[in-house]
N, C-alpha and C positions, 0 to 999 in steps of 0.2 A: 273593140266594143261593137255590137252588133247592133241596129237601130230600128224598131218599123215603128209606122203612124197608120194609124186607123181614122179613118173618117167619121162622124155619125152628124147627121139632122135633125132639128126640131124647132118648134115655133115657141114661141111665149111674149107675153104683155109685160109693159111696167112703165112706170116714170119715174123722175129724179126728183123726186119734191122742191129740192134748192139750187136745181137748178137755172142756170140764168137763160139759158135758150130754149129750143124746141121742148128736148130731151123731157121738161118738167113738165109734160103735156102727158095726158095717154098717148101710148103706141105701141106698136108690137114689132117683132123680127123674125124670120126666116133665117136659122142661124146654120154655121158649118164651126165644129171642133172637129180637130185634129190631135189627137192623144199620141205621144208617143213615149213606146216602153223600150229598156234595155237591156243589154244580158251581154254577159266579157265572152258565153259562150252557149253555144245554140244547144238544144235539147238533142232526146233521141230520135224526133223527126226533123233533126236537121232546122229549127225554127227558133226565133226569139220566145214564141208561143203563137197559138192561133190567132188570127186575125177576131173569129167569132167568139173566143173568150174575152177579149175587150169588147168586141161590139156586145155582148148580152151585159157585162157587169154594167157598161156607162149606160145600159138602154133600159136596165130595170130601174137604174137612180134619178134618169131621165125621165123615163113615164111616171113614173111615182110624183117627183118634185116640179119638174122643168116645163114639160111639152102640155101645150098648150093650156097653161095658168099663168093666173097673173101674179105677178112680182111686186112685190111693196117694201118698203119700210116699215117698221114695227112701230113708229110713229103718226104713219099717213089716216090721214082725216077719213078718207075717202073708205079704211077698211069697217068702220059701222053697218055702210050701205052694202058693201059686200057682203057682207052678213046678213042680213036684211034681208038679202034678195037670193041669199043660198048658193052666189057665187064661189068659184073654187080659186083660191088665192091663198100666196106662204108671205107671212111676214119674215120678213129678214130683221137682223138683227143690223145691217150694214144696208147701204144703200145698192139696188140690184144694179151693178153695173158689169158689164161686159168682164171684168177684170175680179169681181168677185164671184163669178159664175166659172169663170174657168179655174180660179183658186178652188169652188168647193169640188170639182168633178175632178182636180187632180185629189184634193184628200179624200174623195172617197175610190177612186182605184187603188193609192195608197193603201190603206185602210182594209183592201181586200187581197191585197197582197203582189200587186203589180209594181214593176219595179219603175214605174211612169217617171219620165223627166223632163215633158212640157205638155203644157195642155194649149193650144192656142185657139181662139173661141173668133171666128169672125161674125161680127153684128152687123155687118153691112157687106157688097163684095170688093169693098176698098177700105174697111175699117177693122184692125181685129187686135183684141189682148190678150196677151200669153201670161202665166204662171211657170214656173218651175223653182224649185229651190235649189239654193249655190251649196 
């Protein structure tokens, strides 16, 4: 089985509403995923696939959703005033954590036909959560 992982960068906001620490505060992250896709066997340029066909799929789902907005809860108080004030923000239907962020950018490469088999999201440069399914 042949393996690559692609890099990609981006920033975005959020808090944990119930949370007990920091975390339920505003803040933001300077984040690194690491996507990797697989193949039992390489194409006709000799590759799993291009490196820049992951980087454009995860960077259009990224600018669209992720890179630089804020993150909420579909619950949080807080999203009136964002509205209010013509703030750009996605409610989630789940709490936006490290762990659900890398779950949705694995189903959406899924989804577009990548044969992805982790996505691992670091939210800090000593903190990060992985997706993949068994």
């Amino acid at each position: 089985m042949y393996t690559i992982t692609k890099e990609v960068y981006f920033c975005y906001g959020h808090r944990l509403m119930n949370h007990g620490g920091k975390c339920r505060n505003l803040h933001g992250h300077s984040v690194k995923a690491a996507i990797s896709v697989e193949q039992p066997q390489l194409n006709e340029q000799s590759m799993v696939c291009d490196f820049a066909e992951i980087r454009d799929c995860v960077e259009s789902f990224v600018d669209k959703h992720l890179d630089h907005n804020f993150l909420l809860h579909k619950d949080d108080p807080l999203i009136p005033a964002l509205i209010a004030n013509n703030e750009r923000f996605w409610a989630l239907d789940e709490h936006p954590t490290a762990e659900v962020l890398s779950k949705m950018i694995y189903r959406h490469l899924k989804v577009s036909g990548f044969n992805v088999t982790q996505v691992v999201l670091w939210e800090t440069a000593s903190a990060y959560a992985s997706y993949h399914e068994s």
